[in-house]
C-alpha positions, -999 to +999 in steps of 0.1 A: +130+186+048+116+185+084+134+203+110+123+218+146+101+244+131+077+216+112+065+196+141+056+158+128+018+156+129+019+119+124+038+089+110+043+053+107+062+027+086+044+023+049+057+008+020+052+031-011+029+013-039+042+015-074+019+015-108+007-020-102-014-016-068+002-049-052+025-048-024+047-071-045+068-048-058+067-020-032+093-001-012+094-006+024+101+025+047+087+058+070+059+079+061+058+114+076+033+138+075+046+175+094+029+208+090+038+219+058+050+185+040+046+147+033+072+128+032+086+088+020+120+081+029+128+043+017+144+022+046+179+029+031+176+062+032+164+077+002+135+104-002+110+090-025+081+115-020+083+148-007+055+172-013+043+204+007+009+199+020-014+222+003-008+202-031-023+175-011-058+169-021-084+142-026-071+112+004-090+080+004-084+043+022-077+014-003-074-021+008-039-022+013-036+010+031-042+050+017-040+069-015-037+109-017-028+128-047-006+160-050-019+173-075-016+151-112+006+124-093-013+097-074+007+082-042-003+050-028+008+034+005+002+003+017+006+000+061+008-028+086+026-062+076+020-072+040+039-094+030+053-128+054+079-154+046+085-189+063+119-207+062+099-237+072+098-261+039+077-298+033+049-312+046+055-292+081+054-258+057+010-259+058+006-264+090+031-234+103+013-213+078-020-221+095-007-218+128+001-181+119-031-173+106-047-156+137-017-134+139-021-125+104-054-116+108-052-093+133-020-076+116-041-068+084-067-056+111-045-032+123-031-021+091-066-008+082-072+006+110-033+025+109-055+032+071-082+046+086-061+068+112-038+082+084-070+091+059-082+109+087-053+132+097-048+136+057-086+145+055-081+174+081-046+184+069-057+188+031-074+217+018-065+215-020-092+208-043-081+185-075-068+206-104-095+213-128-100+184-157-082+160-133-104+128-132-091+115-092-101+080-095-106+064-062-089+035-052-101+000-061-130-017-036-121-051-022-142-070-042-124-056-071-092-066-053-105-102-050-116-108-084-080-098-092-064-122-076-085-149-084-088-139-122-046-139-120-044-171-102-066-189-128-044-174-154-016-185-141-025-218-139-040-221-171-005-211-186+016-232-167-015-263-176-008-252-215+031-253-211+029-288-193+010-303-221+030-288-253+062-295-234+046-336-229+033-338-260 
């Protein structure tokens, strides 16, 4: 754990990404990255990742935020706001969402540059080179991201279209 001889380099809220690289199932807390380690500690208090710095190797950004490995385990954090809720509900419920928009924007601006900042203290703070036969994929590009999303949406609603028509007959 940190203590006065393992001054904090840098560190920000994250939320730690799980197998499935959506922030839909992430968990929300601090990421720490001190002299000798790198640390997740979940908002309610538990230590999720803790790993000494020269395991670290091979950092990248990702579109939700930054990937490093240490080395065979993949950590992925998304920063900035990702995920926004609105209590407002009917026809009212669009127009709040638009209203939000340019504030949305410029917090996912942010968060990639917060992205940026942490791939580049991880880049000087890593020295490790990936163990040998260990294939680092990097993280998925944005268009991949997209085509995602679409792809799932589409799916989705193709499912729900099947449902509604063997449920009506």
């Amino acid at each position: 754990m940190t203590d006065q001889r393992d001054p904090v380099v840098f560190e920000s809220d994250a939320q730690l990404v799980r197998a499935v690289p959506i922030t839909l199932w992430s968990r929300p807390g601090r990421l720490r990255l001190t002299e000798q380690r790198l640390t997740f500690t979940a908002r309610k208090g538990a230590v999720l990742v803790d790993v000494e710095v020269p395991t670290l190797h091979s950092p990248a950004t990702s579109v939700p935020g930054v990937t490093v490995w240490s080395g065979e385990q993949r950590f992925r954090f998304a920063l900035g706001a990702t995920q926004s809720y609105t209590n407002v509900r009917g026809p009212v419920s669009g127009a709040v969402a638009v209203s939000r928009l340019p504030a949305q924007i410029e917090t996912y601006r942010e968060g990639r540059q917060l992205a940026k900042r942490w791939a580049h203290v991880l880049a000087a703070a890593v020295t490790a080179r990936p163990p040998a036969g260990l294939r680092v994929r990097p993280p998925w590009p944005q268009w991949r991201w997209i085509l995602t999303v679409v792809t799932g949406t589409f799916a989705a609603m193709g499912v729900l279209l099947t449902l509604a028509v063997l449920i009506n007959g």
